[in-house]
PDBQT receptor file of N, H, CA, C and O in Angstrom, charges set to zero:
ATOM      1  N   UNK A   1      -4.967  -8.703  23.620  1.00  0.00    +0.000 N 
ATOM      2  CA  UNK A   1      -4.513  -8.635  22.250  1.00  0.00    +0.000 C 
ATOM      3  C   UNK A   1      -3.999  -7.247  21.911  1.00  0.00    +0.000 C 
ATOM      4  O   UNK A   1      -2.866  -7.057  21.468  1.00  0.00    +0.000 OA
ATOM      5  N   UNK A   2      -4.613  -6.581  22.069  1.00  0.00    +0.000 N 
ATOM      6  H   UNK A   2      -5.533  -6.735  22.429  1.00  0.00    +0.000 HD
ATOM      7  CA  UNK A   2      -4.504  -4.588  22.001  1.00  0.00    +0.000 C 
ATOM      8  C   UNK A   2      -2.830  -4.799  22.866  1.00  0.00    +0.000 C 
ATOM      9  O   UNK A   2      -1.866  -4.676  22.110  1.00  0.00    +0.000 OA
ATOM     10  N   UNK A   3      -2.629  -4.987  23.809  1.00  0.00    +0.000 N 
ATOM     11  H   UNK A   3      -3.412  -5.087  24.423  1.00  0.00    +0.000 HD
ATOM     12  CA  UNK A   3      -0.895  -5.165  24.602  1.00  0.00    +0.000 C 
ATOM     13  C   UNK A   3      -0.262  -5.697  23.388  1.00  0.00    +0.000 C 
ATOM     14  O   UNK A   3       0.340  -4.726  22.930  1.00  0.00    +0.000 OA
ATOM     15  N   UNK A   4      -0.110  -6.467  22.795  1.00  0.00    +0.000 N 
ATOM     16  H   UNK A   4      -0.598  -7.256  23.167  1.00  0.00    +0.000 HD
ATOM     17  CA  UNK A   4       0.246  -7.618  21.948  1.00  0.00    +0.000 C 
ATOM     18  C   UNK A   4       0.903  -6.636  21.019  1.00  0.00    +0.000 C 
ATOM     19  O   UNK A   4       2.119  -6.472  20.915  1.00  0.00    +0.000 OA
ATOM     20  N   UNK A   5      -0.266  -5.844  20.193  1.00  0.00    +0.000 N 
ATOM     21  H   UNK A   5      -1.254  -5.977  20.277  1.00  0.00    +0.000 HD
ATOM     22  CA  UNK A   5      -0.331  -4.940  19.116  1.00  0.00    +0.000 C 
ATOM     23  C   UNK A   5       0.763  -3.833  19.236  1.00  0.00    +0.000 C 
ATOM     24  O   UNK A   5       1.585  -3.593  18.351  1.00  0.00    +0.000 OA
ATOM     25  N   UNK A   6       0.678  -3.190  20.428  1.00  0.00    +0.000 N 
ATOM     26  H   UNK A   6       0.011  -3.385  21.147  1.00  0.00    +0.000 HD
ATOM     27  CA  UNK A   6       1.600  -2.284  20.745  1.00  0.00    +0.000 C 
ATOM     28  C   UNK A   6       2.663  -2.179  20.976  1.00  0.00    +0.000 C 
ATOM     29  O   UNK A   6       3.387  -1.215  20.729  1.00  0.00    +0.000 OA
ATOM     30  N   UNK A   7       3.059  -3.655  21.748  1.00  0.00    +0.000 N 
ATOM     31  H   UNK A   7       2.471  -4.439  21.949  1.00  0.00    +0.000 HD
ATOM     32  CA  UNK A   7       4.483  -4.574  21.879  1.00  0.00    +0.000 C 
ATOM     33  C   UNK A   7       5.169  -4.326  20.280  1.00  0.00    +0.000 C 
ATOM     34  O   UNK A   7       6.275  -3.908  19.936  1.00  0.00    +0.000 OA
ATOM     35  N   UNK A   8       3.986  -4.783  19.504  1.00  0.00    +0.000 N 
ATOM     36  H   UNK A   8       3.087  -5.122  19.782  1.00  0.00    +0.000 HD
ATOM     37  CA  UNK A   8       5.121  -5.077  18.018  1.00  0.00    +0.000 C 
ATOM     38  C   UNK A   8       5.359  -3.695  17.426  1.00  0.00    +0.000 C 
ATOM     39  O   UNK A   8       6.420  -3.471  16.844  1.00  0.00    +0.000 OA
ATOM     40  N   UNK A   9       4.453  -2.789  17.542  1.00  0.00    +0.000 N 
ATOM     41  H   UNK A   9       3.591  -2.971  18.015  1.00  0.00    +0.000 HD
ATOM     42  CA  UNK A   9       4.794  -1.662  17.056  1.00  0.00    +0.000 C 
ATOM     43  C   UNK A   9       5.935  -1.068  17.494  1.00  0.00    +0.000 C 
ATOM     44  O   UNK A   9       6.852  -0.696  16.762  1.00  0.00    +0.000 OA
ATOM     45  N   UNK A  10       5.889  -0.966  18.780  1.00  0.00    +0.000 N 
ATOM     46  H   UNK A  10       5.144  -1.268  19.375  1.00  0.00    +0.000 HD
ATOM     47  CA  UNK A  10       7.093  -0.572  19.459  1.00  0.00    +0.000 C 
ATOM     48  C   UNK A  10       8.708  -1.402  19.499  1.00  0.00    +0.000 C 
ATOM     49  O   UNK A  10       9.713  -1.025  20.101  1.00  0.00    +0.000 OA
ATOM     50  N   UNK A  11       8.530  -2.647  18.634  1.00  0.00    +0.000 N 
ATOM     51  H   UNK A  11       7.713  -2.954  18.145  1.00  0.00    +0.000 HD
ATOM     52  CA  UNK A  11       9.344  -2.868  18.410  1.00  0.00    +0.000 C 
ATOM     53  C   UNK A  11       9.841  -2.757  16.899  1.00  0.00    +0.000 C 
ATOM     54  O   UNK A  11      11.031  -2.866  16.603  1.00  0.00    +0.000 OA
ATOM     55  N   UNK A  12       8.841  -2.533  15.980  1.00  0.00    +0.000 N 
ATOM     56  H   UNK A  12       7.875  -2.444  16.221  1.00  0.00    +0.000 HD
ATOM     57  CA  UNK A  12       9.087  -2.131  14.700  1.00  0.00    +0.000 C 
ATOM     58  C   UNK A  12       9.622  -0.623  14.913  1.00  0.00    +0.000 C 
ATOM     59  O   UNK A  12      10.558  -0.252  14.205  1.00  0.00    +0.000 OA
ATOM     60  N   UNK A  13       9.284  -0.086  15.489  1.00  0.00    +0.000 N 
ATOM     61  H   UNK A  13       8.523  -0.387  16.064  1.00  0.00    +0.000 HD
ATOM     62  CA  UNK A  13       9.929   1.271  15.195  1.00  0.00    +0.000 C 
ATOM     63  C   UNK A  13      10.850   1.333  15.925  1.00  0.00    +0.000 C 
ATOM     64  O   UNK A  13      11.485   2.335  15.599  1.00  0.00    +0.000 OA
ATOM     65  N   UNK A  14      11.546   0.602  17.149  1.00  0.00    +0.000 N 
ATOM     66  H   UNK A  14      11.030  -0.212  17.414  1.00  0.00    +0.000 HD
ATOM     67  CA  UNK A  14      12.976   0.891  17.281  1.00  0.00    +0.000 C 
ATOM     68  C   UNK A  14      13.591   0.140  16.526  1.00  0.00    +0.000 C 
ATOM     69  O   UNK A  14      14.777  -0.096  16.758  1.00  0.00    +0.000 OA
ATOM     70  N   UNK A  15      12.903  -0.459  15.369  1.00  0.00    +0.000 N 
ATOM     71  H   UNK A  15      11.940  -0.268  15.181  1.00  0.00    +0.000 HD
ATOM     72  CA  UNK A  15      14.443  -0.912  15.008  1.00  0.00    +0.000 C 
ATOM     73  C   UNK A  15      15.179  -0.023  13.933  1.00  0.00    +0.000 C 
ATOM     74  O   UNK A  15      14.703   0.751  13.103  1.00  0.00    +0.000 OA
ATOM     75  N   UNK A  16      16.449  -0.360  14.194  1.00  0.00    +0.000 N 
ATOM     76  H   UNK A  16      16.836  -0.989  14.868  1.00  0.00    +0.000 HD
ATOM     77  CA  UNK A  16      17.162   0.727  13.028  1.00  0.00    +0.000 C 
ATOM     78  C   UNK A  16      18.232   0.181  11.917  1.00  0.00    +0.000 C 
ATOM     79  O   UNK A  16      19.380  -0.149  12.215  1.00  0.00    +0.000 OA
ATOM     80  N   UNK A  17      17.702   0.134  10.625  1.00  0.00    +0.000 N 
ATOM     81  H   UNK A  17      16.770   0.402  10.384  1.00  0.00    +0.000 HD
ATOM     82  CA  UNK A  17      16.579   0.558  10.105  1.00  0.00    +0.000 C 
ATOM     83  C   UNK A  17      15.415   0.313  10.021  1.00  0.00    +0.000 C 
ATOM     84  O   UNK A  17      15.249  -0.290  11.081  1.00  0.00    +0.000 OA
ATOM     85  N   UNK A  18      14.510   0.330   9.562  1.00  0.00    +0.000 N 
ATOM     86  H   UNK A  18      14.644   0.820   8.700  1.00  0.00    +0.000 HD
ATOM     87  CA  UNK A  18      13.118   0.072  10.427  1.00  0.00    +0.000 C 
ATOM     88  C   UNK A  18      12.959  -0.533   9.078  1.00  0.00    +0.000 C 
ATOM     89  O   UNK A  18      13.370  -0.157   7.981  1.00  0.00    +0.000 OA
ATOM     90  N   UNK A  19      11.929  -2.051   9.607  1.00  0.00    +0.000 N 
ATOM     91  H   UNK A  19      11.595  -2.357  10.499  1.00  0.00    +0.000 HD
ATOM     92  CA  UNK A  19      11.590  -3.086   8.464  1.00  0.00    +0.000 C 
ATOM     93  C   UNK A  19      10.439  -3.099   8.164  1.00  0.00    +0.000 C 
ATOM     94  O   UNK A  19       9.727  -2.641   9.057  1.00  0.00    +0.000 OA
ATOM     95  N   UNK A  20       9.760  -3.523   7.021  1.00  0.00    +0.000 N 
ATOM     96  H   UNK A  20      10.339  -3.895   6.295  1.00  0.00    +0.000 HD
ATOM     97  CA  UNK A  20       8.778  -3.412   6.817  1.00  0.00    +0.000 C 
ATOM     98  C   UNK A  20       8.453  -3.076   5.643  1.00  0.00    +0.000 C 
ATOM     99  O   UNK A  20       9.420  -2.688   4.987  1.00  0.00    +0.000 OA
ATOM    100  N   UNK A  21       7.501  -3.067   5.120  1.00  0.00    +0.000 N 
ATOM    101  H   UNK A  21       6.716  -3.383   5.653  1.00  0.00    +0.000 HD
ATOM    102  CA  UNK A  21       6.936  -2.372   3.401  1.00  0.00    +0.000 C 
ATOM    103  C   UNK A  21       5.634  -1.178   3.833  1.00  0.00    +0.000 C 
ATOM    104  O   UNK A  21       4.949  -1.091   4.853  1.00  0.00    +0.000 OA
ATOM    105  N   UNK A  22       5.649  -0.772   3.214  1.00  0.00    +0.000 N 
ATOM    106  H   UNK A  22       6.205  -0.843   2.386  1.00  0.00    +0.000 HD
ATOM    107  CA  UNK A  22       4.347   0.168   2.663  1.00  0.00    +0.000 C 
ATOM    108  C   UNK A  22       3.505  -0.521   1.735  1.00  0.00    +0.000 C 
ATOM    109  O   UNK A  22       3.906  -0.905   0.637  1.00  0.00    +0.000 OA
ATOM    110  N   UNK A  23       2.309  -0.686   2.174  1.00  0.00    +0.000 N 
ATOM    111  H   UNK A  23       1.982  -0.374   3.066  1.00  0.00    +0.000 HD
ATOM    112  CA  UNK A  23       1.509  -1.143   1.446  1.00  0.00    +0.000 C 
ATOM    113  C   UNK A  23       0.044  -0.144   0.766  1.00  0.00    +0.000 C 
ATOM    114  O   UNK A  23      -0.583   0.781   1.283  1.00  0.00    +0.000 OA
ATOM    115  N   UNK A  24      -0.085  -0.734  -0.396  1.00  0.00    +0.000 N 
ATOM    116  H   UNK A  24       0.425  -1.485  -0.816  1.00  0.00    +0.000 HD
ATOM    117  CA  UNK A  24      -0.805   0.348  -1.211  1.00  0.00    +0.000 C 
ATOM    118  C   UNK A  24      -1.837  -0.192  -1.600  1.00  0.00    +0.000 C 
ATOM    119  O   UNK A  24      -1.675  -1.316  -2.076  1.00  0.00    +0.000 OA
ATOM    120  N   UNK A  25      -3.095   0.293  -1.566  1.00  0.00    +0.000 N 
ATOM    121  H   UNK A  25      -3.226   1.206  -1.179  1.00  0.00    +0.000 HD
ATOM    122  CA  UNK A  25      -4.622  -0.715  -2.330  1.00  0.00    +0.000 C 
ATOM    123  C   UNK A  25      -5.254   0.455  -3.414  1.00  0.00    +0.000 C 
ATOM    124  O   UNK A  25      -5.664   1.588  -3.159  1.00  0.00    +0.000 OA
ATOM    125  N   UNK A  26      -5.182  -0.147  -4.505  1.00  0.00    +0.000 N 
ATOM    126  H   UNK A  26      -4.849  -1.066  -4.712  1.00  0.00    +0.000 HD
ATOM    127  CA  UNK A  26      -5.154   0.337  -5.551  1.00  0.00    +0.000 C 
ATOM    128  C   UNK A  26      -6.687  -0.267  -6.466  1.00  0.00    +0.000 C 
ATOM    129  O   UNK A  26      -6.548  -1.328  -7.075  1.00  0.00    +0.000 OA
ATOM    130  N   UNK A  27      -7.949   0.367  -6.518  1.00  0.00    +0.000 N 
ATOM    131  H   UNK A  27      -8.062   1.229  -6.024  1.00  0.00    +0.000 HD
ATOM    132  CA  UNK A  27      -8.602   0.013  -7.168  1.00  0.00    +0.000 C 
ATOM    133  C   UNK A  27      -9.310   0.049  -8.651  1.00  0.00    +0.000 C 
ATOM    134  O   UNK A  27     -10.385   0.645  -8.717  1.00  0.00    +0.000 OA
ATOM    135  N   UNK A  28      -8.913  -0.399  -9.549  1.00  0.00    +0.000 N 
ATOM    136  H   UNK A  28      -8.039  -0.883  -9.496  1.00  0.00    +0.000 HD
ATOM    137  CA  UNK A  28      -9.071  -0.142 -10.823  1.00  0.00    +0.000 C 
ATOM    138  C   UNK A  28     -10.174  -0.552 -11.350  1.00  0.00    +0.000 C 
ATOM    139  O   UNK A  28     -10.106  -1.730 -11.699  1.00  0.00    +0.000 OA
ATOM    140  N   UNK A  29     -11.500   0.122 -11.615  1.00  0.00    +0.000 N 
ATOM    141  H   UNK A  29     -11.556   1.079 -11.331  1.00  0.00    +0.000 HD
ATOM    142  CA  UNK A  29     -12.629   0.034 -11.940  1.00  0.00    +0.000 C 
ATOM    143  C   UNK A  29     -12.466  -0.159 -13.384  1.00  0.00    +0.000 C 
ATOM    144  O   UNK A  29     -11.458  -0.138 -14.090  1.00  0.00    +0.000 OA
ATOM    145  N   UNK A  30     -14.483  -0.472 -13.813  1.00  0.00    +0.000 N 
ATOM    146  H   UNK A  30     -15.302  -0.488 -13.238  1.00  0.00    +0.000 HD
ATOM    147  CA  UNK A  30     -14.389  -1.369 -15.511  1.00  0.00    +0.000 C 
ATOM    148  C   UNK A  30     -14.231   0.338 -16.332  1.00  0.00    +0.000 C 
ATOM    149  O   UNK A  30     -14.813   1.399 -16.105  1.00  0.00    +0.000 OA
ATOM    150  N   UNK A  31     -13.541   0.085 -16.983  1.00  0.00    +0.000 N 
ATOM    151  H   UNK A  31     -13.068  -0.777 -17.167  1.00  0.00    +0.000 HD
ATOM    152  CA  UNK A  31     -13.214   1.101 -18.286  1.00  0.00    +0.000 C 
ATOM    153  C   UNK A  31     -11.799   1.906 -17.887  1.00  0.00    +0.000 C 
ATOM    154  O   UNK A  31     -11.393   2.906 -18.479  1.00  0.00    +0.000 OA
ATOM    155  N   UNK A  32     -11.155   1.272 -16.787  1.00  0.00    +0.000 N 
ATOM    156  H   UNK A  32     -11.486   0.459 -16.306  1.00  0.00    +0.000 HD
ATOM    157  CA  UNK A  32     -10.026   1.753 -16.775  1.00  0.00    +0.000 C 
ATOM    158  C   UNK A  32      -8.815   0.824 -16.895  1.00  0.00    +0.000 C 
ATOM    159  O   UNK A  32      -8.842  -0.376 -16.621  1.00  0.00    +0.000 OA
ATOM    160  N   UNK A  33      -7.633   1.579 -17.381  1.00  0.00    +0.000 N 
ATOM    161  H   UNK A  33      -7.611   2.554 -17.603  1.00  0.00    +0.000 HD
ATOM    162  CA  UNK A  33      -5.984   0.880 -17.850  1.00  0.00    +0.000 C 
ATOM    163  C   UNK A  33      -5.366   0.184 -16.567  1.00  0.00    +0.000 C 
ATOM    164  O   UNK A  33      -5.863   0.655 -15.544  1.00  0.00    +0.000 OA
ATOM    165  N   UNK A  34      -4.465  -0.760 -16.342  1.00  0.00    +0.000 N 
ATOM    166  H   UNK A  34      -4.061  -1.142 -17.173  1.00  0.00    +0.000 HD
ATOM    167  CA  UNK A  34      -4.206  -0.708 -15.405  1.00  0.00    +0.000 C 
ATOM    168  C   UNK A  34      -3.052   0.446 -15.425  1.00  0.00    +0.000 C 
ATOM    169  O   UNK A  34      -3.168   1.258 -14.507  1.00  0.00    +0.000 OA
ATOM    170  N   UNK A  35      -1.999   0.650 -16.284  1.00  0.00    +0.000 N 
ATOM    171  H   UNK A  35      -1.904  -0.009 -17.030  1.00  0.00    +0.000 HD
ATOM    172  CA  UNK A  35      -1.326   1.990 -15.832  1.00  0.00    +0.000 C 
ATOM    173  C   UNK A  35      -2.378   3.322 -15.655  1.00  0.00    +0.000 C 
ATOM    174  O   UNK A  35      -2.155   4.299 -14.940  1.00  0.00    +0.000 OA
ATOM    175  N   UNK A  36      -3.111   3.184 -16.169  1.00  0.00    +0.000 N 
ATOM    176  H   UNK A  36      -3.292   2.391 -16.750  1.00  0.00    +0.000 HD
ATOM    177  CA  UNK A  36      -3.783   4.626 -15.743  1.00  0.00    +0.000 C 
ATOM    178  C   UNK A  36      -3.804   4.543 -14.230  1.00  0.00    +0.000 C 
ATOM    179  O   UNK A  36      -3.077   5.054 -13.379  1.00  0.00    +0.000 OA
ATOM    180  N   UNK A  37      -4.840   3.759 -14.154  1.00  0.00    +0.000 N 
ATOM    181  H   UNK A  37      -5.431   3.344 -14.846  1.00  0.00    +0.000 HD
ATOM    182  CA  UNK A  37      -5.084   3.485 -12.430  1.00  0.00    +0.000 C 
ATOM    183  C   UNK A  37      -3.863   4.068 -11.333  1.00  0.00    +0.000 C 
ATOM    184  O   UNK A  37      -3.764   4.740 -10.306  1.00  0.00    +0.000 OA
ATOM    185  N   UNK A  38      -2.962   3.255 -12.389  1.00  0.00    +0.000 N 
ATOM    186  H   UNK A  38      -3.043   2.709 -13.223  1.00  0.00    +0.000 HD
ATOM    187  CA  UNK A  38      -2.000   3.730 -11.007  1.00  0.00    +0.000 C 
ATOM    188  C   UNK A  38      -1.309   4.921 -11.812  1.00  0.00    +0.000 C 
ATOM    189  O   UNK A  38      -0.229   4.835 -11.227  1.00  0.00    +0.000 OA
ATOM    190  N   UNK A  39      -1.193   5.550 -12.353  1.00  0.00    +0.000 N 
ATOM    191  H   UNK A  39      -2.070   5.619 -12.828  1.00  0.00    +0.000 HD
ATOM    192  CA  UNK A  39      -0.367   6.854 -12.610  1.00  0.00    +0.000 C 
ATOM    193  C   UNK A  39      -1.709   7.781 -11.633  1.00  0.00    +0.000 C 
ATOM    194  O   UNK A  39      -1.500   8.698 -10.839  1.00  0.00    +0.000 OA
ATOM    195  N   UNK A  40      -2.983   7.218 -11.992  1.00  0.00    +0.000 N 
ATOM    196  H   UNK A  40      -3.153   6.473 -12.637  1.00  0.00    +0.000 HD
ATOM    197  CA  UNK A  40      -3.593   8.347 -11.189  1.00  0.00    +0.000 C 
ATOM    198  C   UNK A  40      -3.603   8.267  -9.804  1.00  0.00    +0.000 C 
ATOM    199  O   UNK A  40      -3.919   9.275  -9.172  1.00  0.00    +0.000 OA
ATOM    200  N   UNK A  41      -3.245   7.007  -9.091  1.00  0.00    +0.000 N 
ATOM    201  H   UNK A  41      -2.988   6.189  -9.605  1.00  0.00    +0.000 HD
ATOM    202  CA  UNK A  41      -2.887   6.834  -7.587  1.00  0.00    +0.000 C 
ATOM    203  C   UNK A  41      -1.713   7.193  -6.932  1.00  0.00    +0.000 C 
ATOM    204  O   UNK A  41      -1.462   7.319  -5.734  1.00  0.00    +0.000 OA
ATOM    205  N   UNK A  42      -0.849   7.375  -8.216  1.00  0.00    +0.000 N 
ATOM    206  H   UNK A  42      -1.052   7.272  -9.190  1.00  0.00    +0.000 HD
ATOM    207  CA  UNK A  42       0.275   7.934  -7.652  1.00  0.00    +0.000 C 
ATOM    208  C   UNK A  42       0.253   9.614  -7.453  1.00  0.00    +0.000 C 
ATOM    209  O   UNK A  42       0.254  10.222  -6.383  1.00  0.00    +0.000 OA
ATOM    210  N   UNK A  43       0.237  10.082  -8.608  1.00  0.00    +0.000 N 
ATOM    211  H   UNK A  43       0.236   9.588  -9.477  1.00  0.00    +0.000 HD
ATOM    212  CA  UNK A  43      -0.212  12.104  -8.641  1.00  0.00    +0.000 C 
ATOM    213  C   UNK A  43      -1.150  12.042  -7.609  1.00  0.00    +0.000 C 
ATOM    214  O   UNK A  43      -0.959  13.203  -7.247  1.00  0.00    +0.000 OA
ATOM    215  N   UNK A  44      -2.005  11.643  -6.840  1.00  0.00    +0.000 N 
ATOM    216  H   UNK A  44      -2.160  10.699  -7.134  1.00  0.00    +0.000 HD
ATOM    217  CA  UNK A  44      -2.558  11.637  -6.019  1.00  0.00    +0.000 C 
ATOM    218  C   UNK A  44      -2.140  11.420  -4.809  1.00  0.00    +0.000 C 
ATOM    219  O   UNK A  44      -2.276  12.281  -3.940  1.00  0.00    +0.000 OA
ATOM    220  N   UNK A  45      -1.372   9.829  -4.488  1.00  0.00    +0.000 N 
ATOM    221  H   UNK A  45      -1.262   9.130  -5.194  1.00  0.00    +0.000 HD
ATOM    222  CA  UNK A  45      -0.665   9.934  -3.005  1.00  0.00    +0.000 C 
ATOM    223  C   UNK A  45       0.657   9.872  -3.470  1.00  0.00    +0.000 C 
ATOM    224  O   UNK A  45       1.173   9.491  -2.420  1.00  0.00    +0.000 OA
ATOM    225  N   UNK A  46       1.524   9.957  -4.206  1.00  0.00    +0.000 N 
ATOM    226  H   UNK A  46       1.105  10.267  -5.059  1.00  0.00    +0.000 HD
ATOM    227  CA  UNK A  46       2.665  10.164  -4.430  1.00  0.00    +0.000 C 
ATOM    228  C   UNK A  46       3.513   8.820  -4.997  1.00  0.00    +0.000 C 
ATOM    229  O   UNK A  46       2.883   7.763  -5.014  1.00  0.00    +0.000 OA
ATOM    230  N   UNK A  47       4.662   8.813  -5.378  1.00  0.00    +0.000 N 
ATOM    231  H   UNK A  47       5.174   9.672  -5.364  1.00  0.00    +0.000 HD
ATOM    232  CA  UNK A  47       5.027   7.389  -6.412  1.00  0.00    +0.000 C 
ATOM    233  C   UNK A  47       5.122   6.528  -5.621  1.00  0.00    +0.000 C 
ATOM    234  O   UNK A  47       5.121   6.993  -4.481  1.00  0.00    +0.000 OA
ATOM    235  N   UNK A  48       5.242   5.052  -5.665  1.00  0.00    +0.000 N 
ATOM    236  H   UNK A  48       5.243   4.674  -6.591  1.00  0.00    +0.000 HD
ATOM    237  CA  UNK A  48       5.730   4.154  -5.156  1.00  0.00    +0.000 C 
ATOM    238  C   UNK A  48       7.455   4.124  -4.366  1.00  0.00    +0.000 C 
ATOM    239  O   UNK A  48       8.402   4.701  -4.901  1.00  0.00    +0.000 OA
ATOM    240  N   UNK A  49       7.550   3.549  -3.386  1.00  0.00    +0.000 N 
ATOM    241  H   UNK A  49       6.781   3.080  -2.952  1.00  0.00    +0.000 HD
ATOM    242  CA  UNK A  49       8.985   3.550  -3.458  1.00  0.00    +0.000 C 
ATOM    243  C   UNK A  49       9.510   2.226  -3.873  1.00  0.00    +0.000 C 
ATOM    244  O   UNK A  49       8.812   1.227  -4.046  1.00  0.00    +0.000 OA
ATOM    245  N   UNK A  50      10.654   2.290  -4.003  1.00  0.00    +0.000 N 
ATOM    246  H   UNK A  50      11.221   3.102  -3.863  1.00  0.00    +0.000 HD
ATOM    247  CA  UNK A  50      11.296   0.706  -4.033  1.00  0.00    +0.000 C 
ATOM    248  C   UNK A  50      11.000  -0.251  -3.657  1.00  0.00    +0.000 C 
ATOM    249  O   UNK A  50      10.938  -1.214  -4.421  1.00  0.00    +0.000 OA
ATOM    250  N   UNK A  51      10.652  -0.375  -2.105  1.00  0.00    +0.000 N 
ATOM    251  H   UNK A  51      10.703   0.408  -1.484  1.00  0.00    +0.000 HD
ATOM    252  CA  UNK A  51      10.223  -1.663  -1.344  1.00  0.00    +0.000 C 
ATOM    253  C   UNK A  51       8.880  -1.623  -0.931  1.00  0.00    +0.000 C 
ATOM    254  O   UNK A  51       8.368  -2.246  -0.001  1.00  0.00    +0.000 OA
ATOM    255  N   UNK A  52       8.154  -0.520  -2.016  1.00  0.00    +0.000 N 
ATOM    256  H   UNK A  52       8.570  -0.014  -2.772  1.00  0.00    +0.000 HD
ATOM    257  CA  UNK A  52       6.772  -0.599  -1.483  1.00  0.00    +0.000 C 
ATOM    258  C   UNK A  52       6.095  -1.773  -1.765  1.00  0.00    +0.000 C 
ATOM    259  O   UNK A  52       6.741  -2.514  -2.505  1.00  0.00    +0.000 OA
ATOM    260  N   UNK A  53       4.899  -2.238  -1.390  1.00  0.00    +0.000 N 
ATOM    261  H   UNK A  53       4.374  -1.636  -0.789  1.00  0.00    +0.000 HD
ATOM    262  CA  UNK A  53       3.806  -3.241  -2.108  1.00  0.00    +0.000 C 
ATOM    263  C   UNK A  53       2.888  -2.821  -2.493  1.00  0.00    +0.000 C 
ATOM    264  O   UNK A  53       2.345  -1.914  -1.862  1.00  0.00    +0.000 OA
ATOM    265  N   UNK A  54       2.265  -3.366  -3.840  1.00  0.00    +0.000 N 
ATOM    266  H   UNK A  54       2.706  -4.103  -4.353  1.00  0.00    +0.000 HD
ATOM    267  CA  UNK A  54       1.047  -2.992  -4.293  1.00  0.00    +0.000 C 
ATOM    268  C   UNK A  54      -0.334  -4.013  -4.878  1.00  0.00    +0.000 C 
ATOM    269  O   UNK A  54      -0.391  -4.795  -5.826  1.00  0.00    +0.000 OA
ATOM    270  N   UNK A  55      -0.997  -3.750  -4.218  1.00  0.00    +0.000 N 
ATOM    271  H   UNK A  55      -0.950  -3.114  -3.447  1.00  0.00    +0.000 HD
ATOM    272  CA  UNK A  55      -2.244  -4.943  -4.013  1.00  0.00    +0.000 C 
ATOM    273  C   UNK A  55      -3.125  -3.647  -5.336  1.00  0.00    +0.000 C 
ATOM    274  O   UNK A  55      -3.416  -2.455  -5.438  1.00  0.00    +0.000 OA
ATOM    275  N   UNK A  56      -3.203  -4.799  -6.006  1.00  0.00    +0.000 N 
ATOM    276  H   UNK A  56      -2.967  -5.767  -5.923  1.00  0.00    +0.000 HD
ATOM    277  CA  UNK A  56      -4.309  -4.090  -7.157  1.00  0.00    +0.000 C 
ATOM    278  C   UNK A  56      -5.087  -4.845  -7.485  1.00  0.00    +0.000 C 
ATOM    279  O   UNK A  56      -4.928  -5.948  -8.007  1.00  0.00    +0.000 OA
ATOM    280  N   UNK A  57      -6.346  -4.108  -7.101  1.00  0.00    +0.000 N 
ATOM    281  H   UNK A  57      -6.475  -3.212  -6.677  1.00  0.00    +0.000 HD
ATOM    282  CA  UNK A  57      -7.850  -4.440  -6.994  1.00  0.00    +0.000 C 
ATOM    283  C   UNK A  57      -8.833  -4.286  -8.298  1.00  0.00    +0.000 C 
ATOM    284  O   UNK A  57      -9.208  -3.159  -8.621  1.00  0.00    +0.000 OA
ATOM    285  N   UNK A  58      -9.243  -5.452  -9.046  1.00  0.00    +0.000 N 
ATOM    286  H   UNK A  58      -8.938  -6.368  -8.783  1.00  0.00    +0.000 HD
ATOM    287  CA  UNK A  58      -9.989  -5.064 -10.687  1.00  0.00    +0.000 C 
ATOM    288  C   UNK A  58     -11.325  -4.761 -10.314  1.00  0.00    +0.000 C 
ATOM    289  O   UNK A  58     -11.738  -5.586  -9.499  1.00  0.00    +0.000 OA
ATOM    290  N   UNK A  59     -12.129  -3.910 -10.597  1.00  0.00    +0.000 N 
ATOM    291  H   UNK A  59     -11.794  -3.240 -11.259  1.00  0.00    +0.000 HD
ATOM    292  CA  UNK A  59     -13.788  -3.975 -10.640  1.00  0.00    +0.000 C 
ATOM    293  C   UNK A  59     -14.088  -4.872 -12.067  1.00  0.00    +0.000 C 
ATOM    294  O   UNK A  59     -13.584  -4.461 -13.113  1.00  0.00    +0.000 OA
ATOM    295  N   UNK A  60     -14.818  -5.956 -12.075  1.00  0.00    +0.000 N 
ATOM    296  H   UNK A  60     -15.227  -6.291 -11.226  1.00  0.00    +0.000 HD
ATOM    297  CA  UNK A  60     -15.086  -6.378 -13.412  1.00  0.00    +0.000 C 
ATOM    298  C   UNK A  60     -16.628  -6.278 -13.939  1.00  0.00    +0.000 C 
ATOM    299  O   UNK A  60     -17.021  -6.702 -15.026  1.00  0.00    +0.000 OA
ATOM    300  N   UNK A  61     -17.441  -5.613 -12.921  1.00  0.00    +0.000 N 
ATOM    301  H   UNK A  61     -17.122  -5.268 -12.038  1.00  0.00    +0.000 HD
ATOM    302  CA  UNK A  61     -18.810  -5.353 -13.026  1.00  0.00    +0.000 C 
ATOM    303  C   UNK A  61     -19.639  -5.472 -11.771  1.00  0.00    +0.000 C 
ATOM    304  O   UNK A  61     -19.512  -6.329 -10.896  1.00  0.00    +0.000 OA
ATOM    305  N   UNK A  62     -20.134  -4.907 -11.798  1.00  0.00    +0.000 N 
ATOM    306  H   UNK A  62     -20.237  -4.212 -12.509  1.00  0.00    +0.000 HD
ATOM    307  CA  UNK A  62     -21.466  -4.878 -10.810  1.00  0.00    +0.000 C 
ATOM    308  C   UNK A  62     -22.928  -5.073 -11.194  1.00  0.00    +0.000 C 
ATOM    309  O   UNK A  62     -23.805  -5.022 -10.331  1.00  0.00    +0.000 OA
TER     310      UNK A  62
C-alpha cells in the first residue's frame, strides 16, 4: 500500500499544473463566531486561496 501512496504522489506532482485543493480544518469552539474562527485561522496560517477547501468543525459542548 505505502508503493501505491508514493506512485500517486509522484504523479500529482508531475503534473503541470498540479491538481488538487488545499485543505483546511478549522475548529470553532462554544462562544465563538463562525467568522471569527476563521479570521483568526487565517492571521494565523494565512488566507484561504481560491481553490482551497474548508472543513469547519463546531464544538457544541462537552
Amino acid at each position: 500500500m505505502n508503493n501505491h501512496i508514493r506512485r500517486i504522489e509522484a504523479l500529482e506532482v508531475s503534473m503541470n499544473p498540479p491538481v488538487g485543493r488545499t485543505w483546511h480544518r478549522v475548529v470553532q469552539h462554544v462562544g465563538q463566531t463562525r467568522e471569527g474562527t476563521i479570521a483568526a485561522y487565517e492571521s494565523e496560517h494565512g488566507a484561504f486561496g481560491a481553490n482551497d477547501a474548508v472543513v469547519l468543525r463546531r464544538i457544541v459542548g462537552m
